[in-house]
N, C-alpha and C positions, 0 to 999 in steps of 0.2 A: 504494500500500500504506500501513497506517497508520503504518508505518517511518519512510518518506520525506515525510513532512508537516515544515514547517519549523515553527518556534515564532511564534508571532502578537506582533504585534509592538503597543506601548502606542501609540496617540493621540500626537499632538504637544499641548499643551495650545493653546488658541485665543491668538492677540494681538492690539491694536491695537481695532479698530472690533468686529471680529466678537465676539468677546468680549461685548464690551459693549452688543451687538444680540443678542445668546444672553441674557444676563442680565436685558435688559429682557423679551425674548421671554418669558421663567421667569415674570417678574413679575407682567405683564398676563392670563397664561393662567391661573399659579393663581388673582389675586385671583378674574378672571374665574368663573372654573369651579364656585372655592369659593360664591364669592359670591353665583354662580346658584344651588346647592343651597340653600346656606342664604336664601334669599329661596323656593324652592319648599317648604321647611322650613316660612318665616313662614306661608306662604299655606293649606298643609295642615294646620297645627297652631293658625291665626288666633293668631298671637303678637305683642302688640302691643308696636310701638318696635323692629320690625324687627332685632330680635336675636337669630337666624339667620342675617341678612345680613350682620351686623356681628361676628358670630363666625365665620362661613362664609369672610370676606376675609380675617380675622385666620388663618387655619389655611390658607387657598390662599398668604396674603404668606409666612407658616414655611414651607411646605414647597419654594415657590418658592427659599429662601433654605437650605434645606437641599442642593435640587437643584444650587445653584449653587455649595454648598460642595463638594459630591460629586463634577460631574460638570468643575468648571472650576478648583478647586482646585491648588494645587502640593504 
């Protein structure tokens, strides 16, 4: 019944190694991801100096570091 449901319990926050294999994991997949956009940006909009790719890393490295405020935070 929806009476009898207990209350959800928080996350422990990560420590040690894992941590900080989550934080690089954040790192590498924003820059990556962004980076990829913005390099198929350059390609679709012929942008020369690859500045889509280098603003593309820049907003995958922020959000990377936003994620890791968020989700690894105290």
């Amino acid at each position: 019944m929806a009476g009898d449901q207990s209350p959800q319990k928080r996350p422990t926050p990560q420590a040690g190694a894992n941590a900080g294999w989550t934080a690089v994991g954040y790192l590498i997949a924003g820059i990556g991801v962004w980076g990829g956009i913005g390099w198929l940006v350059d390609k679709w909009l012929d942008v020369p100096m690859h500045f889509g790719t280098l603003i593309g890393m820049l907003v995958g490295m922020a959000g990377a570091v936003y994620l890791i405020v968020k989700n690894m935070g105290t």
